[in-house]
C-alpha positions as CSV (number, residue, x, y, z in Angstrom):
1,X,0.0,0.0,0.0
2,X,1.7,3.5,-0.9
3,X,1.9,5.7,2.0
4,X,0.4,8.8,2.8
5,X,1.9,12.3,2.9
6,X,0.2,11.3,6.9
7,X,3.0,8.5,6.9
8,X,5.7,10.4,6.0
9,X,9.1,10.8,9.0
10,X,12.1,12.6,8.1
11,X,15.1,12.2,10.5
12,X,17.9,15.3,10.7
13,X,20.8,15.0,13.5
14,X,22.2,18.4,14.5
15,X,25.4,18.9,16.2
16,X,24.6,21.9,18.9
17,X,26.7,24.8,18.4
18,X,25.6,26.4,20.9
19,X,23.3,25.1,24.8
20,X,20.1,24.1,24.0
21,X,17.9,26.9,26.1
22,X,14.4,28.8,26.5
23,X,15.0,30.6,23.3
24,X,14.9,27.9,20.9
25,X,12.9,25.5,22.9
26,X,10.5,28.4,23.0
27,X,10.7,28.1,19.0
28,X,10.5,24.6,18.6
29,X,7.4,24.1,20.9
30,X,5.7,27.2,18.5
31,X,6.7,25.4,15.5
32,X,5.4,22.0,16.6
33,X,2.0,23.7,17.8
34,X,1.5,25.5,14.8
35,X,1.7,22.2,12.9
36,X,-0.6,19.8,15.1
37,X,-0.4,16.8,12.5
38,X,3.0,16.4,13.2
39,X,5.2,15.0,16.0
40,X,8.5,16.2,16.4
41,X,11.1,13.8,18.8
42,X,14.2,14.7,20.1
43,X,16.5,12.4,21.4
44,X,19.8,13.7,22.8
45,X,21.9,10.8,24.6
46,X,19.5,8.7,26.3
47,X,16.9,11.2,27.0
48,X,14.1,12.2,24.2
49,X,11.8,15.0,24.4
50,X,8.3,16.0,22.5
51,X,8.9,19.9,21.0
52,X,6.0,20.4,21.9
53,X,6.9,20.9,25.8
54,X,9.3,23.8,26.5
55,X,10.2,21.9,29.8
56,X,10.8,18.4,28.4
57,X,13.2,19.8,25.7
58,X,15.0,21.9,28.3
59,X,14.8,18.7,30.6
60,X,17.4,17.1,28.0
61,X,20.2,19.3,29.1
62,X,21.8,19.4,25.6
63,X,25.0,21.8,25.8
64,X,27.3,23.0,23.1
65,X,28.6,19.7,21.1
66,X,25.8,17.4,21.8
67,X,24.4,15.8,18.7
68,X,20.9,15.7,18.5
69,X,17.8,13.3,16.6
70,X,15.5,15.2,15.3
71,X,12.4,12.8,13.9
72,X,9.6,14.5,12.3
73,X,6.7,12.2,11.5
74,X,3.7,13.6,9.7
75,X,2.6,15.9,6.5
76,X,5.3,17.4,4.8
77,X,8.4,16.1,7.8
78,X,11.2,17.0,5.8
79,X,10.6,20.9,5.3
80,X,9.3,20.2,8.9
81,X,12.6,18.6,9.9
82,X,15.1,21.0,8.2
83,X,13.1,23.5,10.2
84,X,13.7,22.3,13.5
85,X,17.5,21.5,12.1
86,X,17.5,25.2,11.6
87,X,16.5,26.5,14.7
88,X,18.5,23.8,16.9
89,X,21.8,25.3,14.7
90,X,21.0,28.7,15.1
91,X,20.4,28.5,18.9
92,X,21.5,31.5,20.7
93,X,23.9,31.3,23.4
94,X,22.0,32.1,27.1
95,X,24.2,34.7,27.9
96,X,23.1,36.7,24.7
């Protein structure tokens, strides 16, 4: 059976330049509730985290040089995925 733009999961692995922090937490867990027919995963070590929670992400304690999973599953996951990819690279430091 040929799968549905519904079926569709894109996976993207980021290197952080940068701690993962409030700021682009904050813009993950907008992104993921703008687009509600999509999950977005993070996995960073052993611990994973839904975008949409501000907290969970957060909760992951991802500093500079962790690599992190992104899986997007969902309509249209690989514009979705380079999206998060973009705003886990472009993370800006929490001093700034």
């Amino acid at each position: 059976m040929p799968s549905s733009s519904e079926d569709d999961v894109a996976e993207r692995s980021v290197l952080l330049p940068k701690p993962l922090h409030a700021r682009p937490a904050g813009q993950l867990a907008k992104l993921a509730g703008q687009h509600k027919e999509n999950t977005i995963e993070l996995v960073a070590g052993e611990k994973k985290a839904n975008a949409r929670s501000v907290l969970a992400v957060m909760a992951m304690g991802a500093v500079t040089g962790t690599e992190v999973a992104v899986t997007v599953t969902g309509p249209d996951a690989p514009a979705m995925a380079d999206a998060v990819a973009r705003i886990l690279n472009s993370a800006e430091a929490a001093d700034a």
